[in-house]
N, C-alpha and C positions, 0 to 999 in steps of 0.2 A: 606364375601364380595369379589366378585370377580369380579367387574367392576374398570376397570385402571384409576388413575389418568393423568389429560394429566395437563403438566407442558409445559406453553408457547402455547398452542391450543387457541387462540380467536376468532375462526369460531364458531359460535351456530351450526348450520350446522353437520359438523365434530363432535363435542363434542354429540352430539343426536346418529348420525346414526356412531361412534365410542362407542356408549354404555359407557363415560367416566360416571366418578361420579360427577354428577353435582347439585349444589344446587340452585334451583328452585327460581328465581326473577323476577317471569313471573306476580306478581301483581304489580311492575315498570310499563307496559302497563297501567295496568287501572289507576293507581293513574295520569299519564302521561295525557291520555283521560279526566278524570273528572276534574282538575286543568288547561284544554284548554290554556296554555301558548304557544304562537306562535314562538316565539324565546327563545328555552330554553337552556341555558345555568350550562353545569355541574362541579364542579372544585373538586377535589378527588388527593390526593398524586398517585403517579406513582404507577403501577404493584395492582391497587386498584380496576380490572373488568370493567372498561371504554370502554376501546373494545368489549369485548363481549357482554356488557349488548347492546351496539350499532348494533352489528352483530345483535344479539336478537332480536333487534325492527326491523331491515331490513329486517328477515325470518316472522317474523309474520306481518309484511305490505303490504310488496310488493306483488307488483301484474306484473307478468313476462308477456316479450313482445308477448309471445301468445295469450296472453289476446286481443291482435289484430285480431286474429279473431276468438274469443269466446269462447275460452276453458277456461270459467270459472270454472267446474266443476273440472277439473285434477288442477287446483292450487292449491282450496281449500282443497283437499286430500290432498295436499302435505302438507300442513301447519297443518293441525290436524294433521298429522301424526308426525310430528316433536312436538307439544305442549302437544300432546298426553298425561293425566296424570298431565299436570301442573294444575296450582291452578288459570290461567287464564281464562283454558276452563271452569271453572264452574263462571265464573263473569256473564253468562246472555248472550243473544243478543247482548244488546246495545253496548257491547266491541266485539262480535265474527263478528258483522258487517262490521266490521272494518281490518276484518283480510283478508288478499291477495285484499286490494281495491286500492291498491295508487302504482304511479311509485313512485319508491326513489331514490334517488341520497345517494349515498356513500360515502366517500372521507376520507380518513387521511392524516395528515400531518409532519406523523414523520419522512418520508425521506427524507425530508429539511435539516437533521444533519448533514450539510457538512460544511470545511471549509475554503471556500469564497461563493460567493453569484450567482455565475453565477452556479457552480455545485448544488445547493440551490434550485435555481429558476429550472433549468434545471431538479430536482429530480420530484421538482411540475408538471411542465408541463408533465412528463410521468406518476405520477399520474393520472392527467386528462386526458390524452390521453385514461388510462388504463378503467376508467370509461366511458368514452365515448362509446369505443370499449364493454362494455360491454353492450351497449345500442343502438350497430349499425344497431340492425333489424328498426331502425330510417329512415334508408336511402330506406326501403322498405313502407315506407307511402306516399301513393295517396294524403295526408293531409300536406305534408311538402314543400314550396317551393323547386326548385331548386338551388335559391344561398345560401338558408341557410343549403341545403344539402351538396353545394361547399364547404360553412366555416366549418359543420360538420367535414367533411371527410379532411380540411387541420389542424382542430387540434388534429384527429386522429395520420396524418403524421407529425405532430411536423412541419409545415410548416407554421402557421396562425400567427399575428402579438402579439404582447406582449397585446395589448388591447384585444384582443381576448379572450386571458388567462386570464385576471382581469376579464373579464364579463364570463367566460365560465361557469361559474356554472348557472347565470341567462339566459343564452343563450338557456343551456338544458333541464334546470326545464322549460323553453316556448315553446319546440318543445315535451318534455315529455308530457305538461299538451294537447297540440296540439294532441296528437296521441291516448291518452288515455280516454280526455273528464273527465279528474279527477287531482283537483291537486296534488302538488310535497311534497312529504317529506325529505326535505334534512339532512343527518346523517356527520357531521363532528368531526372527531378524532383528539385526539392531535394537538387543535388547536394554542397553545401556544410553541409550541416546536420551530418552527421557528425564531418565535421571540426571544425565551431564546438562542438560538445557534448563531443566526446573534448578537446579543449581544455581546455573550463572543468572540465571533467569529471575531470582529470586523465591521460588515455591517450592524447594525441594520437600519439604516436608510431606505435602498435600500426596504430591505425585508417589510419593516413597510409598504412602501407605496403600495408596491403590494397584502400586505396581504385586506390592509385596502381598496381596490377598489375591491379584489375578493369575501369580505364578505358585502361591501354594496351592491354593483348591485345584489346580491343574497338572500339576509336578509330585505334588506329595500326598503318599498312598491311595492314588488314581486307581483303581482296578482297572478300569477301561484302556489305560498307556500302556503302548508296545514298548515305544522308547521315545525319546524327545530330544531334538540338537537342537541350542542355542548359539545364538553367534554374537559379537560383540567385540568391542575394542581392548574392556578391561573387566577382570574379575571384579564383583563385588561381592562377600559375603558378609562382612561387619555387618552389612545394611540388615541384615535377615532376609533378605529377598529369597533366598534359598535355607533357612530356616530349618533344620533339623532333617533334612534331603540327607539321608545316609548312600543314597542312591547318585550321588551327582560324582563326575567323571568331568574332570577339570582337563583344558588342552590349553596352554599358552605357549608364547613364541620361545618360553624355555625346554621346552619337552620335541624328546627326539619322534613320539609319535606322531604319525600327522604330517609332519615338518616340510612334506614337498605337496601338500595340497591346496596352500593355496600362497598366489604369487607362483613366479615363473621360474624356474629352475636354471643353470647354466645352459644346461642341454636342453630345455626348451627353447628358453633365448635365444640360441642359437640357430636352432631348427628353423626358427620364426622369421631371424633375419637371413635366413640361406633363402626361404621360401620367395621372399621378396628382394631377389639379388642385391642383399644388403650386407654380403660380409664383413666387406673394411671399413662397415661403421660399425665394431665390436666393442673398437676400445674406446667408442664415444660413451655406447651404449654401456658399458661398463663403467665408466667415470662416475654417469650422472645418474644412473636410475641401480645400480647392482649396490653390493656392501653389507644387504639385510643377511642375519644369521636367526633363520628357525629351528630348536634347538643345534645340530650341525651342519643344517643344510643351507648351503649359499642360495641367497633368494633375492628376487629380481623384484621389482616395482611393475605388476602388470597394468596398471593405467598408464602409464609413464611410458612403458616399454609399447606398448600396441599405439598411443598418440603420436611417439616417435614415429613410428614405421609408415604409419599412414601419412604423416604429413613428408614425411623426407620421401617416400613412394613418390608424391606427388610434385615433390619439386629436393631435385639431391643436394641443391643448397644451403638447405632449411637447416639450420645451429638446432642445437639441444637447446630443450624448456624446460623452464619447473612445470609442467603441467600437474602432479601430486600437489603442488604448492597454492596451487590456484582453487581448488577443489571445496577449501574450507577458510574461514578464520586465522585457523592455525593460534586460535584462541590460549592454548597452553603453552606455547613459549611466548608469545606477549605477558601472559602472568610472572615466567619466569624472570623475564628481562625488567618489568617494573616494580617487582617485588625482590628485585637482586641486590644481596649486602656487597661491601667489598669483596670477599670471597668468592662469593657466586661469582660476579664479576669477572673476576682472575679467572675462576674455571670454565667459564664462557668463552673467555679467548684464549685457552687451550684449546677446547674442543675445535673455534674457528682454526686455531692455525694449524688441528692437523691431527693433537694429542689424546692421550686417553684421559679421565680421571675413573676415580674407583669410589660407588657409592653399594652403600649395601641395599638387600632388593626384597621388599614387601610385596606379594603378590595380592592380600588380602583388603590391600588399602580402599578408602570411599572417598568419594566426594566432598566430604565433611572434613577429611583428614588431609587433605589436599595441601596445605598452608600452614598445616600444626609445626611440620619443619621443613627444611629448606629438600632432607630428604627425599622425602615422599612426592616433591615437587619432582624430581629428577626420575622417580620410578613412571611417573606418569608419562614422560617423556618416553622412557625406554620404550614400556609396553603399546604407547601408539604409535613407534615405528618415527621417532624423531630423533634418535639414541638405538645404538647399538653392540652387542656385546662384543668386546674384543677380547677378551679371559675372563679368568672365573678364582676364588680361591672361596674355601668356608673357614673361617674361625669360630670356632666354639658352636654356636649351632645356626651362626648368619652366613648366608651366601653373600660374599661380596661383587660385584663383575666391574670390571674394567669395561667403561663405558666410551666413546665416541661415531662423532656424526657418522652416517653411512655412505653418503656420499655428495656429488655437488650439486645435486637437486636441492636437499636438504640442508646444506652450508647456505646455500640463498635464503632459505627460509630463516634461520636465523639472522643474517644479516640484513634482511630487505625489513624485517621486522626491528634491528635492532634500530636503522636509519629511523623507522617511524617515529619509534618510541624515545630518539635524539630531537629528532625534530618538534615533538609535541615538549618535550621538554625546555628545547631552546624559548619557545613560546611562551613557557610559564615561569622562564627565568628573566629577572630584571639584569641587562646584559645591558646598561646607561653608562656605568662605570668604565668596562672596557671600550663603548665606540667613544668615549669621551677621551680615551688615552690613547686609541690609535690615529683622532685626528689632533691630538695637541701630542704626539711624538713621543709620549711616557712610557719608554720601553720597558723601564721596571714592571709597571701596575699591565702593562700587556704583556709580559710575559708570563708572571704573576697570575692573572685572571684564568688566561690559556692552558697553564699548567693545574688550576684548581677544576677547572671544564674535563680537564681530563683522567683525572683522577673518578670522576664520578661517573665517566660513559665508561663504553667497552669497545676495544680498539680491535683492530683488524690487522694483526702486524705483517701476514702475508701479503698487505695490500704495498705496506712500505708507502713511500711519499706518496702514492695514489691519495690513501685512507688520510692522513694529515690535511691534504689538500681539500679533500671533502668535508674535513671534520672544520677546518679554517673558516671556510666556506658557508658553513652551516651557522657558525658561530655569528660570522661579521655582517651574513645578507639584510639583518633586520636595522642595519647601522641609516639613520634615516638621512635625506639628501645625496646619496651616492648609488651610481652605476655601477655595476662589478663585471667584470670582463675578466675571465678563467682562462687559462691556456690557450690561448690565440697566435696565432703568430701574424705580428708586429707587419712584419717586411718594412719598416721601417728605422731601424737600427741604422745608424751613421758607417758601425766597422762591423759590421755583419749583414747577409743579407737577407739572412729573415730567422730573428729569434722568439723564442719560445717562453714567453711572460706567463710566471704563476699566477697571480694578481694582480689586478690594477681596479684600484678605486676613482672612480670619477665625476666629480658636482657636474652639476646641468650647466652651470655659469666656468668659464676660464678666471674668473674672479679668486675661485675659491682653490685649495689646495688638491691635488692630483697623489696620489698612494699607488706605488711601485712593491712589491713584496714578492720574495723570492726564498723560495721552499730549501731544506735541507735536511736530510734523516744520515745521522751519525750512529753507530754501533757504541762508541765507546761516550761516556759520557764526559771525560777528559776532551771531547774534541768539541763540544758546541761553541765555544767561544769562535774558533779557529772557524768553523763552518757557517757561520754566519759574516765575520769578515769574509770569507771567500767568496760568500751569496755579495754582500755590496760589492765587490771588486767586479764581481761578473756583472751588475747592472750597468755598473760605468764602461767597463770594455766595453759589453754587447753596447751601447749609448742607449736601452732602454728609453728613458728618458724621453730621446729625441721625436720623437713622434706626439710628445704630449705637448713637447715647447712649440711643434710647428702651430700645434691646434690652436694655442692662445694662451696655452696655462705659464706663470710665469714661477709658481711653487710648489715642486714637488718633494714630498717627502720616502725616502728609498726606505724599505723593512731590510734587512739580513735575517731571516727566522730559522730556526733549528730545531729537531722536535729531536729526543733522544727517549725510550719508551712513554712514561705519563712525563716526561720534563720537556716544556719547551723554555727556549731563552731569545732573544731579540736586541739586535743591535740596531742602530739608525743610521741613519743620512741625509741631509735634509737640501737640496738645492732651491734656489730663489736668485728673484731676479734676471733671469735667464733671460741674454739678448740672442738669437739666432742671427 
């Protein structure tokens, strides 16, 4: 296989006549045609082909402004040429009729990502400016009045009034349908991204209203619209953005329509890594990027799945990445994790260690509603593809679904977030108390403290004494005048020849006291006493120690620690005086 992967390419266009390796969704078209939905609406977690499949429908619709005067023949080449071999050109007539017959209008909205509202609004407006201009053989029609050529060509120049811009899309789709004798297909991207940024951003308001006056004058009772597909992460209707749209045609990752168009199927997956002699990385490939469920189609992560291939093509060493993970923020479970009650908590480290929980599921929720309860935080999560359905039950007239992560791309995500969001917290906790009893030897008040620290994080129990050792670690680094040394081995042990120290605490001076601490995770909670003697007896055997007394230190104090789920307990031991 020697055709290139294009990573971040969402031109259909490019990706054809770049000879990339592309997996063929060109029966999206007809299923699109035959289900005649007028306002259709798509919601798919990010980096999930929304774009492209959109570019897609723009190459094989559109009908270019030549068509003005009559070179219909040079279009249609151009468009077999490009479909060439897909699985659309054998649908018949009834769909190839359809192919190079419509203007279309274009538009994404993900340049809105700024943060205030006027650079926002001002991304939008050169947006449409950018579409316009692509559609300015407009101002060459015998067909177009003069003033509406003026407003043309002043929202070209960014000179036309804010109203202008709220109606400009139904302004174009009436001089498109004017020029052509054919209605508008309007393709909008990332139509949600504004709102989710003016959000966090502080302006939702501003933007709402602009968004919601640029999508009704264009959407609702258009004579000029053929039909219209939206794409997006999440439904919104509370907002009214869609506003009395008796015509809109809802697609979320609940609904069996649809369901293998976008994201990568088993059987594409598969295809993908045979192409690039990549079989017996399946079940890598499965671990870390598969697990999504569109309504019951098992669905692949295609950024995840194509970065994989390309990078392990290139060197077959290369481990699995979060690459989805890296893509954005991941801004909505940092919400979840710092706005987490006890509870939430608890179901967090379900989810990490494997499990399901069962939340019920609002498709209709806003950005406004976000935080009203803990619920709505967790739908959020579903529908962007950070949660996934594992069953389903309705009571009375709510869906509930049994939710968890999808896979270990995703488990990173929450966990690389959860460290953050310990760490910032370590920070802004006065933590004087405990480094003040772990060098004056007060096992109580350091067990005590240890056990209240954990109570309030969220733990990682599949990590087992890993995650303690981290969490310890996190706790004690900001402890001031001491060096921490983690898991090292020693090679200096008297009856051992090279052991394997959890902790060691060590002043810059042999003056001052030296800290030995050694890890233990018990199941029952009957055993921490017991396992923390065990932990001192194995310092003394292994002579831990001896390598601190050779240094110069003449006082060290030994930990025995025991973590048993949120409970830790701590035993001591304290040598001094030590002559070698």
């Amino acid at each position: 296989m020697n055709k290139p992967l294009a990573i971040g390419i969402d031109d259909f266009k490019k990706m054809i006549e770049g000879e990339y390796y592309f997996v063929d969704k060109s029966p999206f078209i007809k299923e699109l045609l035959d289900n005649k939905g007028e306002v259709n609406l798509f919601t798919r977690p990010r980096r999930f082909g929304k774009t492209l499949t959109l570019s897609m429908l723009r190459y094989f619709f559109e009908k270019e402004e030549y068509l003005l005067s009559g070179s219909v023949d040079t279009q249609t080449c151009k468009s077999e040429l490009l479909f060439k071999g897909f699985k659309i050109m054998e649908a018949g007539d009834k769909y190839l009729n359809h192919m190079g017959k419509y203007p279309v209008i274009s538009l994404s909205l993900k340049s809105a990502k700024q943060p205030d509202f006027k650079m926002a609004y001002a991304s939008l407006v050169d947006e449409i400016g950018k579409e316009y201009e692509r559609h300015d053989y407009i101002l060459q029609s015998a067909d177009i009045t003069e003033s509406n050529k003026a407003r043309f060509r002043a929202i070209i120049n960014k000179k036309a009034d804010s109203i202008d811009y709220a109606k400009a899309l139904e302004f174009l789709s009436r001089l498109l349908h004017t020029c052509h004798q054919e209605k508008v297909i309007i393709l909008l991207d990332e139509y949600d991204v504004p709102l989710e940024n003016a959000y966090f951003a502080g302006f939702y308001k501003e933007m709402l209203d602009f968004i919601r006056s640029l999508f009704e004058s264009a959407l609702k009772s258009n004579l000029s619209l053929e039909f219209a597909v939206i794409t997006g992460c999440l439904r919104i209707s509370k907002e009214s953005i869609f506003t009395g749209l008796n015509n809109l045609d809802m697609n979320s990752i609940l609904d069996n329509r649809y369901s293998e168009y976008f994201g990568f199927t088993k059987e594409e997956t598969e295809k993908l890594l045979a192409a690039y002699g990549l079989e017996d990385k399946r079940e890598d490939a499965g671990e870390w990027y598969d697990g999504y469920l569109f309504g019951e189609t098992e669905v692949y992560n295609p950024w995840s799945i194509i970065n994989y291939v390309k990078s392990i093509s290139g060197n077959p060493n290369v481990f699995p990445k979060p690459y989805w993970a890296n893509t954005s923020s991941n801004q909505i479970v940092q919400k979840l994790v710092e706005k987490s009650n006890i509870q939430v908590k608890h179901e967090i480290e379900i989810l990490i260690a494997g499990g399901t929980i069962e939340k019920p599921v609002h498709e209709d929720i806003t950005y406004e509603d976000i935080y009203t309860t803990q619920d709505n935080l967790w739908n959020f999560l579903f529908f962007t593809g950070y949660l996934k359905k594992s069953g389903e039950r309705f009571y009375g007239d709510t869906l509930y679904l049994n939710m968890s992560i999808p896979n270990t791309e995703v488990r990173y995500i929450y966990r690389n977030t959860i460290l953050e969001w310990f760490d910032r917290k370590v920070k802004d906790t006065d933590l004087g108390q405990l480094y003040q009893a772990v060098i004056e030897g007060d096992q109580e008040v350091f067990g005590t403290m240890v056990s209240d620290q954990l109570m309030e994080t969220i733990s990682f129990y599949d990590y087992a004494e890993n995650y303690y050792h981290g969490f310890l670690l996190g706790l004690l680094k900001g402890c001031p005048g001491y060096v921490f040394l983690s898991n090292r081995e020693s090679g200096v042990g008297r009856k051992s020849n090279c052991v394997a120290l959890d902790v060691i605490m060590k002043p810059p001076s042999v003056r001052g006291q030296a800290i030995i601490m050694e890890l233990k995770v018990v199941k029952e909670f009957d055993r921490m006493e017991s396992a923390c003697e065990e932990a001192l007896r194995q310092i003394d055997e292994g002579d831990y120690a001896a390598g601190l007394y050779k240094e110069g230190y003449r006082k060290v104090i030994k930990y025995g620690i025991c973590f048993y789920r949120k409970e830790c307990f701590v035993k001591i031991s304290v040598d001094s005086d030590h002559l070698n």
